[in-house]
Each structure stands twice: as C-alpha cells, then as structure tokens.
C-alpha positions in Angstrom: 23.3 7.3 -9.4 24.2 4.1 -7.9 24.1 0.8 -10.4 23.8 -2.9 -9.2 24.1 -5.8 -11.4 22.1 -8.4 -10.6 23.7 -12.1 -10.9 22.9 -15.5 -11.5 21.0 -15.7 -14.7 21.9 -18.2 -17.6 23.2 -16.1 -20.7 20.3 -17.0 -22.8 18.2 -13.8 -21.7 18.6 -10.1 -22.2 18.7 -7.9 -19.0 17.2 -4.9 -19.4 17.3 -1.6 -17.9 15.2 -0.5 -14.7 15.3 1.5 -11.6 14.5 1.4 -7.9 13.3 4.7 -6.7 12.7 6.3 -3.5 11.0 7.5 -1.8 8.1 5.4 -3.5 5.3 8.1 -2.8 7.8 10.2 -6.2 7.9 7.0 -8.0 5.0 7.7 -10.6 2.3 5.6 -11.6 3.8 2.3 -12.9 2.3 -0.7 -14.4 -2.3 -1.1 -13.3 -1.8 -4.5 -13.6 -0.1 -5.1 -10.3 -3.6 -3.7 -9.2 -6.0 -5.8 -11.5 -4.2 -9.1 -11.6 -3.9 -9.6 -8.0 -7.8 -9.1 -7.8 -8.5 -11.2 -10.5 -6.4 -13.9 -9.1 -8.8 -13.7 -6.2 -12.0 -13.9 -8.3 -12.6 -10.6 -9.6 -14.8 -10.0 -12.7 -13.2 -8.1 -15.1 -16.0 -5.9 -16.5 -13.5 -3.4 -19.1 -14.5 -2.8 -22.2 -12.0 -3.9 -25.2 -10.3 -0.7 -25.4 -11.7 1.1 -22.3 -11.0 2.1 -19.3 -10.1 -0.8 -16.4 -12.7 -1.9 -14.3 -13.0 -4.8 -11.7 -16.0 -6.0 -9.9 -15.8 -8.3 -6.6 -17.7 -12.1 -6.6 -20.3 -10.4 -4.4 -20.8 -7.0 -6.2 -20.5 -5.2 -3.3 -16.6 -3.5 -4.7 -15.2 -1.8 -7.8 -12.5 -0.8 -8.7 -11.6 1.5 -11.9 -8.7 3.2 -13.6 -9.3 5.6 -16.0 -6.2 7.5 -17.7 -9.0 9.0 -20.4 -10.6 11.3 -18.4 -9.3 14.9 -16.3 -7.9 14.6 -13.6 -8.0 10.7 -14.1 -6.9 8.1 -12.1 -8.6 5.8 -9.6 -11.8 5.5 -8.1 -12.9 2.4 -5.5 -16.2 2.1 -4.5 -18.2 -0.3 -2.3 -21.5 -0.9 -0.1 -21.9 -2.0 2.9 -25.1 -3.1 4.9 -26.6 -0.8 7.1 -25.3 2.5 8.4 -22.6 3.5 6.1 -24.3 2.7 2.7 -21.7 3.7 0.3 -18.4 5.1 0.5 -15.5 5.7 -2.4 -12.0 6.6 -2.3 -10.6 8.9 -5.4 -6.8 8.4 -6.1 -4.9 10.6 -8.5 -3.4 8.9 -11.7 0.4 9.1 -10.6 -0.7 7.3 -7.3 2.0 4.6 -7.5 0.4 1.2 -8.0 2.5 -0.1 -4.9 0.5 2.1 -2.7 -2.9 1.6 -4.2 -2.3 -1.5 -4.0 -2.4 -1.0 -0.3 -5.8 -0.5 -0.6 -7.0 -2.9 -3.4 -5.3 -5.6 -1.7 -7.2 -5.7 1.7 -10.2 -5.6 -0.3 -9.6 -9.5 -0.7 -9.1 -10.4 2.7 -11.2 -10.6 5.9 -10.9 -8.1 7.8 -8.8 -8.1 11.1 -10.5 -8.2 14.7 -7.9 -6.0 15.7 -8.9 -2.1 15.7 -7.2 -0.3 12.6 -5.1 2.5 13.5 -4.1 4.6 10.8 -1.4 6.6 11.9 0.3 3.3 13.3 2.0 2.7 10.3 3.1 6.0 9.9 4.3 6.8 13.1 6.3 3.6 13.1 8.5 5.0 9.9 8.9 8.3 12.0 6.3 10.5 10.3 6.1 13.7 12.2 2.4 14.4 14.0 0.6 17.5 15.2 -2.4 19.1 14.4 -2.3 22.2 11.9 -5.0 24.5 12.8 -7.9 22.4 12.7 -7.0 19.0 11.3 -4.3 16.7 12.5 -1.7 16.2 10.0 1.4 13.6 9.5 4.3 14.1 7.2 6.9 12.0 6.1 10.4 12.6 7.5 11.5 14.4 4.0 8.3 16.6 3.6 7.2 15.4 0.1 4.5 13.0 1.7 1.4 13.3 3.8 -1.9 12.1 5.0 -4.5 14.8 7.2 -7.7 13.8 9.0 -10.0 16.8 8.9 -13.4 17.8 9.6 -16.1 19.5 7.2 -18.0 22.3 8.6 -20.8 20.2 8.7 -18.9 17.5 10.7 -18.0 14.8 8.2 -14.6 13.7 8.8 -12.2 13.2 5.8 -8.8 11.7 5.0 -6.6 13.1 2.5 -3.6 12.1 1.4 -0.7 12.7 -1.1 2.8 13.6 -2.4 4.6 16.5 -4.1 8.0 17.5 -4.8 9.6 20.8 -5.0 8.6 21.0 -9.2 4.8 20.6 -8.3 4.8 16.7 -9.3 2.6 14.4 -7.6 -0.7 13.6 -6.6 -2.9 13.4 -4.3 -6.0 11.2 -2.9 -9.4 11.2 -0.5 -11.3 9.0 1.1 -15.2 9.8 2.3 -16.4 10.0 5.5 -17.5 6.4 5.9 -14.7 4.8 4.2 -14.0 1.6 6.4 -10.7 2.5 8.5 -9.1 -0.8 8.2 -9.2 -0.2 4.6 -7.1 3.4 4.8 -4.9 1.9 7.0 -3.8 -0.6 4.7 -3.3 2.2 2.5 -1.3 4.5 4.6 0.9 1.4 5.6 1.8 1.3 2.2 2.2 5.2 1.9 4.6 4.9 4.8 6.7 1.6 3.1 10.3 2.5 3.0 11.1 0.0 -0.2 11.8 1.4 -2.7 9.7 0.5 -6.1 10.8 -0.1 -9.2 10.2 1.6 -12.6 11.7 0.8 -16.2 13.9 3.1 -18.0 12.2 5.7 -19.5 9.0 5.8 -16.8 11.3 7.5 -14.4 10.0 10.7 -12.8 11.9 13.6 -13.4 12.3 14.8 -10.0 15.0 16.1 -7.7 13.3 14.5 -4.2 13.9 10.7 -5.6 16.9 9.1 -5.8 17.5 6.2 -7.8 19.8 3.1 -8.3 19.9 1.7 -11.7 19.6 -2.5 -11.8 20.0 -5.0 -14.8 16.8 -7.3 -14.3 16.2 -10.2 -17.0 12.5 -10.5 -18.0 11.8 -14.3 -16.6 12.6 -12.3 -13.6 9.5 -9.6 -13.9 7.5 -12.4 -14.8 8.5 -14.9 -11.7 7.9 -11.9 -9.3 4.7 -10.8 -10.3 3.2 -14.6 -10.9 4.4 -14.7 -7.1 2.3 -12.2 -6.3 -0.4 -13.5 -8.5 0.0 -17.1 -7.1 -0.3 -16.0 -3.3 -3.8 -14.7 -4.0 -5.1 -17.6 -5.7 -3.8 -19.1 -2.7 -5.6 -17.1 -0.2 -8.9 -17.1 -2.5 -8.5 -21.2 -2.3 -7.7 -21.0 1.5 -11.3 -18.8 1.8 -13.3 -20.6 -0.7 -12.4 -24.3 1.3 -12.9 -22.6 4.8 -16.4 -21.5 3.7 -17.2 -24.7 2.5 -16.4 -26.8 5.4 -18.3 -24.8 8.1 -21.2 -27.0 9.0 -24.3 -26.4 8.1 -26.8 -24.5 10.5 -30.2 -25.3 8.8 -31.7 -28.7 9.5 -32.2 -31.2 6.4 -35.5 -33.0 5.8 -35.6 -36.8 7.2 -35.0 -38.8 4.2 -35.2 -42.4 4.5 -31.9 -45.0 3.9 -31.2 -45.7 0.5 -33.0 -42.5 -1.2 -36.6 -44.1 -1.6 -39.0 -41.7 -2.4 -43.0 -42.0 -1.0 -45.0 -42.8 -4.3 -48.6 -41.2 -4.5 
C-alpha cells in the first residue's frame, strides 16, 4: 500500500485518514449525498421522510430518484416518464453501486440532452474494454475482468442493459436498465463505469477485496468540504445558466393591444 501526504495546509486542522481505490467499480458504495446534493443544487425537491429512505423529485415531476438501504436487495431505483412512445422506464442499481458511477446517471438527468447520438460502448471501448458477443448478447469487460456491461434481448424481443462488478470473493453488485431507458442516459452511466480515477473512501469504508488496490492519503476536512461545495456550486451554476436561457427566449404568443400609458376602457 502506497501512502501520499498531501501538503499545503495551515496547522490548525486535523488530516484524517482516507483512501483512493481502484478500480472504482470495487470501491463500495460511499457517501448518497454526492448523488442528492448535486440534484438538489439543481432544483430537486427533496421528498424523504425524517428518518426514511432518500428520495428526490425533479421541478417538472417527470424523474425520481431513491435510495433505500432498508429494504432486500436495496439500493437505487430511478424512474422517469416521458411523452409519447416510451411512457415509463426505470433503472435498478445495487446498494454497493459506487456513488461516483451513479452519479453518471443522476447527473445527466440535469442537463439537456446532447444532439449528438449516444453510443454506449464509446466510452468503454475508449478505456480498452474487450467486445464480442457471448452467445446471444453482446458483452464488454473491463481489461481486469471484475467489470462489465451486456446488451441482451428477452425472448420476447425487449432489449436490456445490464451491468455490474464482482471480485474473486463474490463482492459487488450489479445493475439494469429497461428496455426504453433513454440511451444517452446509460451512456452517461457506462462513461462513468469505464472512468479510470480512482475514488476515494475513508478509513474504515474500505472494501475488503483482493482486485483493488489502494493508496492511503492524509486529507484535512476544509478539503472534503471545498471539493464537494465545487461540485455543488457548478450545478447551481448550470441550473442558473438554464433558468436565464429559458427566460430570455422570446415570446411566441402575441399580447393583446394595450393602449400607452396602461388606461383601461371604462364601461
């Protein structure tokens, strides 16, 4: 195990113990509020219950997301509804699902979506995943074999994506997205899947697993904090960049003649 120290810091502040793990599809769970601050940041409602299980709603009710660690197997579930053909689709990810990767997903949520055509195996192939079809279904693995995301086909002739990690102990988890989940939307997520930085986890939330290795660093806590509020403050950014742009289109529908200086026709 490799250990880093990082510098800089006044000597007013206690560093703390954490770890940057790889490959990040091993790297556990981590911390749901790198998930539900980013969307609150861009205007989510937070609908959880004191207590409960954590559930966000998007300004137009049209998305939600929920975490629930109460339940078997647990873990994620996003769900959303679209106009027209489609209707409804959800995608189920697995409680040790590492935030960074769900994330992925959660993320592009918020943001208009590109005019370019998603490819999801773009991502993947760029970070050297090998691809080939097994039996029926095409398949990508990552280059150590703990990772991998298949396309396959129901007999009826839904197509499906399913996704996941394990390591040689049986650890992992594993995810699915139905048929009509939009593409650009598991193509965020597999970008993600594919990301080669590693992810960092305190001491004592490290997977115990011989496919990850780790590098122990010394990180103060204004440092967490000014990270994350990064992250936070670029989606209030975006939400304000959206919100203005929306505004200042011109109207379309033609306003009723009103005479100068507001006077009003008296009966």
């Amino acid at each position: 195990m490799k250990k880093k120290q990082w510098q800089g810091w006044g000597p007013s502040e206690q560093a703390e113990q954490h770890y940057l793990i790889q490959p990040r599809t091993l790297a556990g769970g981590g911390d749901i509020q790198h998930v539900s601050e980013f969307l609150r940041a861009s205007g989510w409602r937070d609908k959880s219950k004191a207590g409960g299980p954590l559930h966000m709603e998007s300004p137009d009710r049209t998305l939600r997301v929920a975490y629930d660690p109460y339940v078997l197997p647990g873990g994620w579930t996003i769900h959303g509804r679209t106009d027209g053909v489609g209707g409804e689709w959800a995608a189920h990810l697995g409680r040790q699902t590492p935030v960074e990767i769900v994330a992925g997903l959660t993320d592009a949520l918020t943001s208009p979506r590109s005019a370019h055509a998603p490819n999801v195996w773009a991502p993947l192939k760029e970070q050297e995943w090998e691809m080939g079809f097994r039996g029926e279904h095409y398949m990508a693995t990552s280059p150590d074999g703990t990772a991998w995301m298949q396309y396959h086909q129901s007999p009826d002739g839904l197509a499906m994506w399913w996704t996941g990690a394990k390591d040689q102990q049986g650890n992992g988890w594993t995810a699915n997205f139905t048929p009509n989940t939009p593409l650009h939307l598991v193509e965020a997520f597999s970008a993600e899947l594919a990301g080669p930085d590693p992810v960092m986890r305190p001491r004592g939330r490290v997977p115990m697993s011989a496919q990850i290795r780790t590098w122990s660093v010394s990180v103060k806590p204004s440092q967490l904090s000014a990270w994350q509020q990064a992250r936070v403050t670029a989606a209030r950014a975006a939400t304000w960049a959206r919100n203005s742009a929306r505004s200042s289109r011109p109207r379309t529908s033609t306003r009723p003649y009103a005479p100068a200086g507001g006077a009003r026709t008296h009966r």
